[in-house]
VOVEX-724428 format. One record per residue (C-alpha): x, y, z. Coordinates in Angstrom, 1 decimal, decimal comma. Layout:
[[X; Y; Z]]
...
This chain:
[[13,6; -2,5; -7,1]]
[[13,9; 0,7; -8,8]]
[[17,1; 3,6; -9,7]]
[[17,0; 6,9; -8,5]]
[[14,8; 8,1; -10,8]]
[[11,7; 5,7; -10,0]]
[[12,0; 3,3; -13,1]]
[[11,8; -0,4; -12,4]]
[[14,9; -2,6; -12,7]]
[[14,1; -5,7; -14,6]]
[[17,4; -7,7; -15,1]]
[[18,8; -8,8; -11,1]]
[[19,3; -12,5; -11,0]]
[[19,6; -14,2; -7,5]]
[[22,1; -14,0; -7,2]]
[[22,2; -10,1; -6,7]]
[[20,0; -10,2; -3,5]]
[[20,3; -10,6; -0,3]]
[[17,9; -11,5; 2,6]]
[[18,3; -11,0; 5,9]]
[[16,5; -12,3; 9,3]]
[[17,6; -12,1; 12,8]]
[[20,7; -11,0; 11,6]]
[[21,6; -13,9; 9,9]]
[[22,1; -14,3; 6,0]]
[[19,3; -16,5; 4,1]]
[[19,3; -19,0; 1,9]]
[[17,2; -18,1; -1,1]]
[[15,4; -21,6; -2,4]]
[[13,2; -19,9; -5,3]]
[[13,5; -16,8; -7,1]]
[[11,4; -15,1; -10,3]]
[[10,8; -12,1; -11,8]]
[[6,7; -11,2; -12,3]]
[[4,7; -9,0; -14,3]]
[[1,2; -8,6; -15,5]]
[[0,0; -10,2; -12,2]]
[[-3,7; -9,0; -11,4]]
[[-4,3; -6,5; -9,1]]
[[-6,4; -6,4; -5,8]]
[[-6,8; -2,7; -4,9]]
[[-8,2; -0,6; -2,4]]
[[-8,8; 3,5; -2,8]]
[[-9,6; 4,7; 0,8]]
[[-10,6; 8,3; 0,9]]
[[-10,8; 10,6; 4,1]]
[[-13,8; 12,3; 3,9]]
[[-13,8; 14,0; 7,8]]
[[-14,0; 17,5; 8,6]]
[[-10,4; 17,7; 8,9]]
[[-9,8; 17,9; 4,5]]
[[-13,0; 19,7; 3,9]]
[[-10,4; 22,5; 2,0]]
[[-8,8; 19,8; -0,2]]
[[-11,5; 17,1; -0,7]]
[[-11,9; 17,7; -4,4]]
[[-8,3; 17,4; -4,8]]
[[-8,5; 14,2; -3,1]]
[[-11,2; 13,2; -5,8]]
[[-9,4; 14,0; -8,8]]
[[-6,3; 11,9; -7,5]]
[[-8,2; 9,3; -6,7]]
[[-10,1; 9,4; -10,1]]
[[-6,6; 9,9; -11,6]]
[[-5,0; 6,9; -9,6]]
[[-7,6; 4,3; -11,3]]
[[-7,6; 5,7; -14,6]]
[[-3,7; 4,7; -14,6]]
[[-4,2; 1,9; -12,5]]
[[-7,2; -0,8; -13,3]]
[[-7,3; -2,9; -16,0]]
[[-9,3; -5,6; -17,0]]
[[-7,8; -8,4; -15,0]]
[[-7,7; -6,1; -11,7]]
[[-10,6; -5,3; -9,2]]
[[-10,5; -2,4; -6,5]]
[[-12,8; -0,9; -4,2]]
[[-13,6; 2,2; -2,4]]
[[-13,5; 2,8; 1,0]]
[[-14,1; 6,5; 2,4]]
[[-13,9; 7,3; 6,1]]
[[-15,1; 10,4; 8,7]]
[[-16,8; 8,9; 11,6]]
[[-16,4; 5,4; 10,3]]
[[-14,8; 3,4; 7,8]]
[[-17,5; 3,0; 4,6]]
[[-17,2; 0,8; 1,7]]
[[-18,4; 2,9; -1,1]]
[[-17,8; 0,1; -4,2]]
[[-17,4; -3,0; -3,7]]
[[-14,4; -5,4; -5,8]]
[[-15,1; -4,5; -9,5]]
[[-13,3; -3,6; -12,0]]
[[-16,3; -1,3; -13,2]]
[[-14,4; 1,7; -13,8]]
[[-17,8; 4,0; -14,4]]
[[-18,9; 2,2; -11,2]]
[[-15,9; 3,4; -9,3]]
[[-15,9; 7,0; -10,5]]
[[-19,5; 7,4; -9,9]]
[[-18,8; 6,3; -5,8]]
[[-15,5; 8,6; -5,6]]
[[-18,0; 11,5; -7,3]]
[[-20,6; 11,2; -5,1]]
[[-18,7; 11,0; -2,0]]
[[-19,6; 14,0; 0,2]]
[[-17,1; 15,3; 3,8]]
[[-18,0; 15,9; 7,3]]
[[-17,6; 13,9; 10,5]]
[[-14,9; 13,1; 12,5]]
[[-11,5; 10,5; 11,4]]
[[-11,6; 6,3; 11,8]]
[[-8,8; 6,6; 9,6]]
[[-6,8; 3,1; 10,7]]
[[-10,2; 1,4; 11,2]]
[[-10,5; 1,7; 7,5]]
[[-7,2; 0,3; 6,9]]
[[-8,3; -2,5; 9,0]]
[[-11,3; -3,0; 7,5]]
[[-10,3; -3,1; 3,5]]
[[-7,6; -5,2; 4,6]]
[[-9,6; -8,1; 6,7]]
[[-12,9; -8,2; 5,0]]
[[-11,5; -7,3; 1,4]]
[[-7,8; -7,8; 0,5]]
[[-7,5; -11,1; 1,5]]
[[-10,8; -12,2; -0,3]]
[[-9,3; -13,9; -3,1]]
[[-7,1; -16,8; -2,8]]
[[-4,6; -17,8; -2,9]]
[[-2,7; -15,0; -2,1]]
[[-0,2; -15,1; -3,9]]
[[-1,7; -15,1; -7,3]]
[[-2,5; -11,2; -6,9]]
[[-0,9; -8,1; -6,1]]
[[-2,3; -6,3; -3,0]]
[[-2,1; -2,8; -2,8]]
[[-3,9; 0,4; -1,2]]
[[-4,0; 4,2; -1,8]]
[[-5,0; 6,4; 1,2]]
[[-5,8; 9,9; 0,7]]
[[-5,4; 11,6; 3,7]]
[[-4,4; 14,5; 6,3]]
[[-3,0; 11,3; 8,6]]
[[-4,5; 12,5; 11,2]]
[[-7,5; 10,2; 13,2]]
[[-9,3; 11,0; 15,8]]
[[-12,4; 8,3; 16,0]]
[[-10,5; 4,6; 15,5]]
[[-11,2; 1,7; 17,4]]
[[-8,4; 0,1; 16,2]]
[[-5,1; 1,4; 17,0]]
[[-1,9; 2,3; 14,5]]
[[-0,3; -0,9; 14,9]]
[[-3,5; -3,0; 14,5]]
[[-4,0; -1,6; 11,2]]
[[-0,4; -1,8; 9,7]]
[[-0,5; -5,9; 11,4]]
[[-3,5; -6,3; 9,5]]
[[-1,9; -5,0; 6,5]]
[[0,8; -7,6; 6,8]]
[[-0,7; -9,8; 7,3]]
[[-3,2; -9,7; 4,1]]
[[0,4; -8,8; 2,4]]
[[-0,8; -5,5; 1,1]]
[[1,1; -2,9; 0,2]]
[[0,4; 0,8; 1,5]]
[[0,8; 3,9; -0,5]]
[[0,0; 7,3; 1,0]]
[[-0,7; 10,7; -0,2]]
[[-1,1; 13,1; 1,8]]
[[-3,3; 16,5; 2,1]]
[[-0,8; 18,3; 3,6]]
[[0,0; 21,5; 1,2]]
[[1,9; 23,6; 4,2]]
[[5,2; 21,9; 3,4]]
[[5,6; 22,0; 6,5]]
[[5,1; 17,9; 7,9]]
[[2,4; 17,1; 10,2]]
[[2,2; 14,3; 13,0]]
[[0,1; 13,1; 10,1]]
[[2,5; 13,3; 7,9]]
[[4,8; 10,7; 9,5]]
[[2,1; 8,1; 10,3]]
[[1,3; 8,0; 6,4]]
[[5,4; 7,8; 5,9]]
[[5,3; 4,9; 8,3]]
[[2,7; 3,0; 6,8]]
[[3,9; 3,2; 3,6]]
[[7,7; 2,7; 4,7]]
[[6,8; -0,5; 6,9]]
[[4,7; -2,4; 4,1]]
[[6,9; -1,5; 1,1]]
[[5,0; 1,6; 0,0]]
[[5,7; 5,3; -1,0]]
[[4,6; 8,2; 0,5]]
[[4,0; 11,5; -1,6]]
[[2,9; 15,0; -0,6]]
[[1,8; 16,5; -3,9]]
[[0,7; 20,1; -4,4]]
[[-1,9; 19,6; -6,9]]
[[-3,4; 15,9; -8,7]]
[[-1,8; 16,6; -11,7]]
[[1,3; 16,1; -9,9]]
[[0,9; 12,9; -9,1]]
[[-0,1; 11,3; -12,6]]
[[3,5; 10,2; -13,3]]
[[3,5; 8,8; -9,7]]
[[0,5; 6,6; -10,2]]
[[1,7; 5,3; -13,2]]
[[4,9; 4,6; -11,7]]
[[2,9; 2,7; -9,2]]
[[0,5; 1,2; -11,6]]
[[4,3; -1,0; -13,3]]
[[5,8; -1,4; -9,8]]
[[2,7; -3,6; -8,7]]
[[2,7; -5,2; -11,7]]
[[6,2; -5,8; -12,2]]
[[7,8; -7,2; -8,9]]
[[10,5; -10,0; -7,5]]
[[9,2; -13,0; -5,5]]
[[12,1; -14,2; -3,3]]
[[11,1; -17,9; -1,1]]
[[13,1; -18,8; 1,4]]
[[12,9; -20,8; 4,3]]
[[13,7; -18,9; 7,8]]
[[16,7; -20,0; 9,8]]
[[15,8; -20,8; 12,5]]
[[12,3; -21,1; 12,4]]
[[10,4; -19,3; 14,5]]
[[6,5; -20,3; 15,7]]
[[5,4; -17,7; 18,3]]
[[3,2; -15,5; 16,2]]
[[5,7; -12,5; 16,4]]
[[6,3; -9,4; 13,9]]
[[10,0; -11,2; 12,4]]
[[12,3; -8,0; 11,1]]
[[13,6; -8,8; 7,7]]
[[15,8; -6,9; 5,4]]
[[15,9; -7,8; 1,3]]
[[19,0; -5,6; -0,4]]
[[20,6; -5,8; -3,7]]
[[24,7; -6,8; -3,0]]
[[27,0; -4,1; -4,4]]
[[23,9; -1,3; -5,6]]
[[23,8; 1,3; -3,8]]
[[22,6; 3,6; -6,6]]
[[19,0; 0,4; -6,4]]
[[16,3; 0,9; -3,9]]
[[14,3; -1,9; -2,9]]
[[11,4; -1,9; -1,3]]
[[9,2; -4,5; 0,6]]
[[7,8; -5,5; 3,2]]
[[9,6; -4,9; 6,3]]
[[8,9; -8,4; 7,7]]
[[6,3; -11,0; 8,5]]
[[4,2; -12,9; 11,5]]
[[5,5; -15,9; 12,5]]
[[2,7; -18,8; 12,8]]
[[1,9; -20,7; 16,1]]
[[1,5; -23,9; 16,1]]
């Protein structure tokens, strides 16, 4: 939850929120307010054809994001993607190690940009258990655009949901004039409780990351228990507002998979 000017709003009780499910009000059982929780991050990097003109921006942001962004207690890795999705570092919190892959990454190829999102999200985010006992988040550095994937738009944000990590995207974008791209990386970031930002230069973006960096860190947990309960492994729509705050946005996840039993 955060004011209009990005800072983090650290004194709503329960009572000040409200969850919503199939249009029905719901009881909150558990609520707490978290901070300092570890960090489980993922840096993917589009290294196609397609941002040949802006990759070493893309490098210096991404070198920016975790210098603000990894401490001690947090991993991440490094994911770049042309023709396919690469892990470039694997979960450390080495940040030499981490540089070194970003600085050595080289573009050309074509764009398996949502099979990377798949991928860091499957075989990586949801490595360490249990799940809730980190924070999940990736950055994507990208144009948007994808042209190689064999996983479609909807498979990656539904593996993204379900590993209950949180996509923020920055695009390459410096027309200011939006792309197709432009609104898949809003709606990634949008439907997973992300932000999207289309910066002009890196140094733009260092308040942003930081920003980012206390948002992950410090966030509401808010249990309840669905009524009714569904069980048929659908996407259920929910809505979490503050009552009365209009001046307070929150983000989060726009909703969950039901399980099957």
């Amino acid at each position: 939850v955060t004011d209009k000017k990005g800072r983090f709003v650290t004194n709503l009780t329960q009572d000040d929120f409200e969850v919503i499910e199939s249009k029905k009000s719901q009881e909150i059982l558990e609520f707490s307010a978290e901070s300092n929780l570890p960090l489980r991050l993922g840096v993917l990097i589009d290294t196609s054809n397609s941002i040949r003109d802006r990759f070493r921006f893309q490098q210096e942001a991404a070198l920016e994001f975790l210098r603000n962004a990894v401490r001690t207690q947090d991993k991440a890795i490094v994911v770049s993607f042309d023709t396919a999705a690469e892990l470039i570092a694997d979960l450390t919190n080495d940040q030499a190690l981490l540089e070194k892959a970003i600085q050595e990454m080289r573009p050309g190829g074509g764009t398996a940009f949502y099979d990377a999102i798949f991928y860091a999200c499957r075989d990586k985010m949801m490595v360490d258990q249990p799940m809730h006992k980190f924070r999940r988040a990736i950055v994507i550095l990208s144009d948007g655009e994808d042209n190689q994937s064999q996983h479609t738009r909807e498979q990656a944000l539904e593996m993204a949901q379900k590993a209950d990590t949180v996509i923020y995207t920055i695009s390459t974008n410096i027309t200011k004039i939006p792309s197709g791209g432009d609104k898949v990386l809003q709606y990634l970031a949008e439907q997973t409780g992300g932000m999207y930002f289309a910066p002009f230069k890196a140094s733009d973006l260092s308040q942003s990351f930081e920003n980012i960096a206390n948002e992950l860190r410090s966030q509401y947990n808010i249990l309840y228990r669905p009524n009714p309960i569904k069980t048929d492994g659908q996407f259920q729509r929910v809505q979490i507002r503050v009552k009365n705050r209009k001046d307070l946005v929150v983000r989060a996840r726009k909703g969950y998979y039901a399980p099957t039993f």
